[in-house]
C-alpha positions in Angstrom: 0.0 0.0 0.0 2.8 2.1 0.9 4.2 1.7 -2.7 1.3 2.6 -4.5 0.4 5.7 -2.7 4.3 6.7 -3.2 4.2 5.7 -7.2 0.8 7.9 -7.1 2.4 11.1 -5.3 5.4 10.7 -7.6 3.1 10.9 -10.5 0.9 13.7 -9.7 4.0 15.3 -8.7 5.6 15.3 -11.9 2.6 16.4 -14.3 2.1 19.5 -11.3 5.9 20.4 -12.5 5.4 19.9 -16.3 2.0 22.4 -15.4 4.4 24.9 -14.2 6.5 25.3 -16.8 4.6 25.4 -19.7 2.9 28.6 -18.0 6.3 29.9 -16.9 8.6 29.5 -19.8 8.0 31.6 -22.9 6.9 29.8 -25.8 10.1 28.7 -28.0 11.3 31.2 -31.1 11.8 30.3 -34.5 15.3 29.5 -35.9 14.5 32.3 -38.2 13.8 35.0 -36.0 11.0 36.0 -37.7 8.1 36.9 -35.1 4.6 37.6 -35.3 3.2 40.6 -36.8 2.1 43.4 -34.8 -1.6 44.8 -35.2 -1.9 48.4 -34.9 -4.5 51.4 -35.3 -3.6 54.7 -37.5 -5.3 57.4 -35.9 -5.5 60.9 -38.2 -5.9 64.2 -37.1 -9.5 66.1 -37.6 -9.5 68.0 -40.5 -9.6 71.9 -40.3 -12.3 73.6 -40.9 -12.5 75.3 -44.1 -13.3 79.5 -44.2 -16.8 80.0 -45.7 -16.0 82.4 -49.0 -16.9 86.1 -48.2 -20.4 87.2 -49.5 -19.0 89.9 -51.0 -16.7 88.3 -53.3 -18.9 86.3 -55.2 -19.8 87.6 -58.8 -22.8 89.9 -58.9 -25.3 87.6 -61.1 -26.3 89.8 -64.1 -29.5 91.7 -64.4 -32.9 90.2 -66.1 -32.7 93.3 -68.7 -28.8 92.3 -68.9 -29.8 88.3 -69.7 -32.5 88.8 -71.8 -31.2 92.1 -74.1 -30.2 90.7 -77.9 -26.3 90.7 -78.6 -25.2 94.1 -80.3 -24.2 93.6 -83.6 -20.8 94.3 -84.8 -20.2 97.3 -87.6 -19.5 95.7 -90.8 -16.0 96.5 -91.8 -16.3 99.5 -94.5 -16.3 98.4 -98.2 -13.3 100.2 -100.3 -14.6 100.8 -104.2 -12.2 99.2 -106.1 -10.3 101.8 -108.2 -11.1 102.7 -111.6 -10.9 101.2 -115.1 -7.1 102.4 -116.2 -5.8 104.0 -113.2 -2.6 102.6 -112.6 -1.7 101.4 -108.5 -0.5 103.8 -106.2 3.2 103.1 -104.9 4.6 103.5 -101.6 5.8 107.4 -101.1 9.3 107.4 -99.9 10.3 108.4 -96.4 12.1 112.1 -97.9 8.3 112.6 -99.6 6.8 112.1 -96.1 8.7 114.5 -94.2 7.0 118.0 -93.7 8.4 120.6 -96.0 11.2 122.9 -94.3 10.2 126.1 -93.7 11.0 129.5 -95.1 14.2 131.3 -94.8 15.3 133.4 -91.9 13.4 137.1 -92.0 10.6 136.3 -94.1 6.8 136.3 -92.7 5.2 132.7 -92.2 2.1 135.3 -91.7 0.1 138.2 -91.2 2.0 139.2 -88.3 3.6 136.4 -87.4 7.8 136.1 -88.4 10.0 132.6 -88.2 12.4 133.2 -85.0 16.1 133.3 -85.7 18.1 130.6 -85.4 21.0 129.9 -83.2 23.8 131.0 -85.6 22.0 134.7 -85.7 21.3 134.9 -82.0 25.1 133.6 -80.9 27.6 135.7 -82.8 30.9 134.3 -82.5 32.4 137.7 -82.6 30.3 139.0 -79.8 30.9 136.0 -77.7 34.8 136.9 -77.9 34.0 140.2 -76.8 32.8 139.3 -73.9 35.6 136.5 -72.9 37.9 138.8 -73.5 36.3 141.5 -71.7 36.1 138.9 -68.6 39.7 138.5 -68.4 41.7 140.7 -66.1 45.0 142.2 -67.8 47.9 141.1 -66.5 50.9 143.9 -65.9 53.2 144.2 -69.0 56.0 142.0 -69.2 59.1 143.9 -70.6 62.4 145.8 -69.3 60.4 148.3 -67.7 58.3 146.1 -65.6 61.8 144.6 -64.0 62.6 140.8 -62.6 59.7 138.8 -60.7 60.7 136.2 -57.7 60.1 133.5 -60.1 62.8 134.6 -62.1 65.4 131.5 -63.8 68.1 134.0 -64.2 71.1 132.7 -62.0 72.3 136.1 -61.6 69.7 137.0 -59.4 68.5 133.8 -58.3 70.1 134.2 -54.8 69.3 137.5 -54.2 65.7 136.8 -54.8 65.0 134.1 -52.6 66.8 135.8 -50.0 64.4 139.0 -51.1 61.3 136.8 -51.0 62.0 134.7 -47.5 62.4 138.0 -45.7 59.3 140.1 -47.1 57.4 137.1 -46.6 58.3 136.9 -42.9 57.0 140.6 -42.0 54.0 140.1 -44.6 50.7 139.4 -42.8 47.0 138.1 -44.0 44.8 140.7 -43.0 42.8 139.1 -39.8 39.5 140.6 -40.9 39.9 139.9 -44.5 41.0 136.2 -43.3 37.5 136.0 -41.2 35.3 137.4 -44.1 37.0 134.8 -46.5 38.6 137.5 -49.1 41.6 136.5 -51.1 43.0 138.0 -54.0 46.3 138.9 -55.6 47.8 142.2 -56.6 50.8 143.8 -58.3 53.1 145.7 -57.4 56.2 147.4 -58.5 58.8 148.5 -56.5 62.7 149.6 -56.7 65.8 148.5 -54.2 68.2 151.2 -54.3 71.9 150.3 -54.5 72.1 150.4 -50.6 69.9 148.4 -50.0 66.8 150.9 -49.2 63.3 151.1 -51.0 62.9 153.2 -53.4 59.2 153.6 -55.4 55.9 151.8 -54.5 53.7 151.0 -57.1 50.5 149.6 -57.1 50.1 148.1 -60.3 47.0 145.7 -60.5 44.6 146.0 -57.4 43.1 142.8 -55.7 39.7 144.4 -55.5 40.1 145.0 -51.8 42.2 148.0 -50.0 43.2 146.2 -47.3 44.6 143.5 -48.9 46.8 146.2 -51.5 47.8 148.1 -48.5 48.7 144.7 -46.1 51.6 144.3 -49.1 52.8 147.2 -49.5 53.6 147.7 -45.9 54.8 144.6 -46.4 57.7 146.4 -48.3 58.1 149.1 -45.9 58.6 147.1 -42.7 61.3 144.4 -44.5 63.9 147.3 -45.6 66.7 147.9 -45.4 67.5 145.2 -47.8 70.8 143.9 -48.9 72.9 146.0 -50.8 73.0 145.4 -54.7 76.7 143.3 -55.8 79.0 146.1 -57.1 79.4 143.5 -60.1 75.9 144.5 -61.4 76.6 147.7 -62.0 73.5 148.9 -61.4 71.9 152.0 -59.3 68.6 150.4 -58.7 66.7 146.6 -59.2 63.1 147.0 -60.2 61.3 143.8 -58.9 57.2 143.3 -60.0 56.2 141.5 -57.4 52.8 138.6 -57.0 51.2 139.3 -53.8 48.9 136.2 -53.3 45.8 136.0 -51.3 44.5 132.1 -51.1 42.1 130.1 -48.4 46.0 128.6 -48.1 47.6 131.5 -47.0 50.0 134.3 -48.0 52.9 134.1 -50.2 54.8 135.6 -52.9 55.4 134.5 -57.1 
């Protein structure tokens, strides 16, 4: 009896073990690896309302009158007679017999009361236009013997004493301070004579810049730079007239 009852445990204690794992273990995968497809649910968004169309925008329907008027009817094209028996076909004009006719010389009337207006050769006369340019230019001061050397001067002989002359006016020499503040500038001429001892000797205003003060600013100039250096005994000379460029510019003061 004993037996039994143990072969009996035994066996209902085996088949409670084989229960348990099939519910435990997973079930076994394919060598392929493949598995079973999934099932799932695509889910779209609402759709957006669409704007109704604004009243106003939609065509206006036509009229009754509109609908039930007849068509107008279109203009028959005009009818051109056909020339006549024997007149030969016109040909194009050319372009010279197209062109209006020129009109009548200079002077003579196109009317009662009513004259063509000169053209521009008549009304600009080259001789009257040089008139005036040449009437617009300011003279310069004579160039000669009489006028004597200017500080520019490409003689050797009096190269040195020039630039010497020049450096010391130019040192005394000042720009008006008023004339400066106003903006005036111009550029006078003036003549003037060293003395063989070195003094000045006549002042001569010889082109005006248009403004007093600016004459008078150079020719004190003169006045406050003597005495001068003697002239060399090898000139022989009693006196060196010197025309001198007194300049006036938005750059300053200086001499030519």
């Amino acid at each position: 009896m004993r037996l039994k009852s143990a072969v009996v445990l035994s066996f209902l204690l085996h088949l409670l073990i084989i229960f348990l794992l099939t519910r435990i273990l997973p079930p076994p995968v394919r060598e392929d690896g493949a598995r079973s497809p999934l099932s799932a649910r695509i889910v779209y968004p609402p759709e957006a309302e669409r704007p109704e169309p604004w009243a106003g925008a939609s065509k206006a329907e036509p009229s009754r009158e509109a609908l039930e008027a007849p068509p107008a009817a279109e203009a028959p094209p005009p009818v051109v007679p056909p020339p006549p028996a024997g007149t030969p076909p016109r040909s194009p004009q050319p372009e010279a017999l197209l062109r209006p006719p020129a009109g009548p010389p200079a002077g003579e009337a196109l009317g009662e009361g009513v004259e063509r207006l000169p053209g521009a050769r008549e009304l600009f006369d080259p001789g009257i236009i040089g008139d005036i340019a040449r009437l617009d230019r300011k003279p310069a001061p004579e160039q000669g013997k009489e006028s004597g050397i200017t500080f520019s001067t490409g003689d050797l002989k009096y190269y040195s004493y020039m630039m010497k002359l020049k450096s010391k006016i130019e040192r005394v020499w000042r720009y008006p301070p008023e004339a400066l503040r106003r903006g005036i500038y111009g550029d006078p001429y003036i003549r003037f004579t060293i003395k063989k001892d070195g003094y000045l000797g006549s002042v001569e205003l010889i082109r005006t810049s248009g403004y007093r003060e600016l004459d008078e600013a150079a020719m004190k100039a003169l006045r406050d730079a003597e005495p001068y250096w003697p002239l060399p005994e090898s000139w022989g000379k009693e006196g060196l007239t010197i025309t001198g460029h007194f300049v006036y510019s938005i750059y300053g003061a200086y001499l030519r």
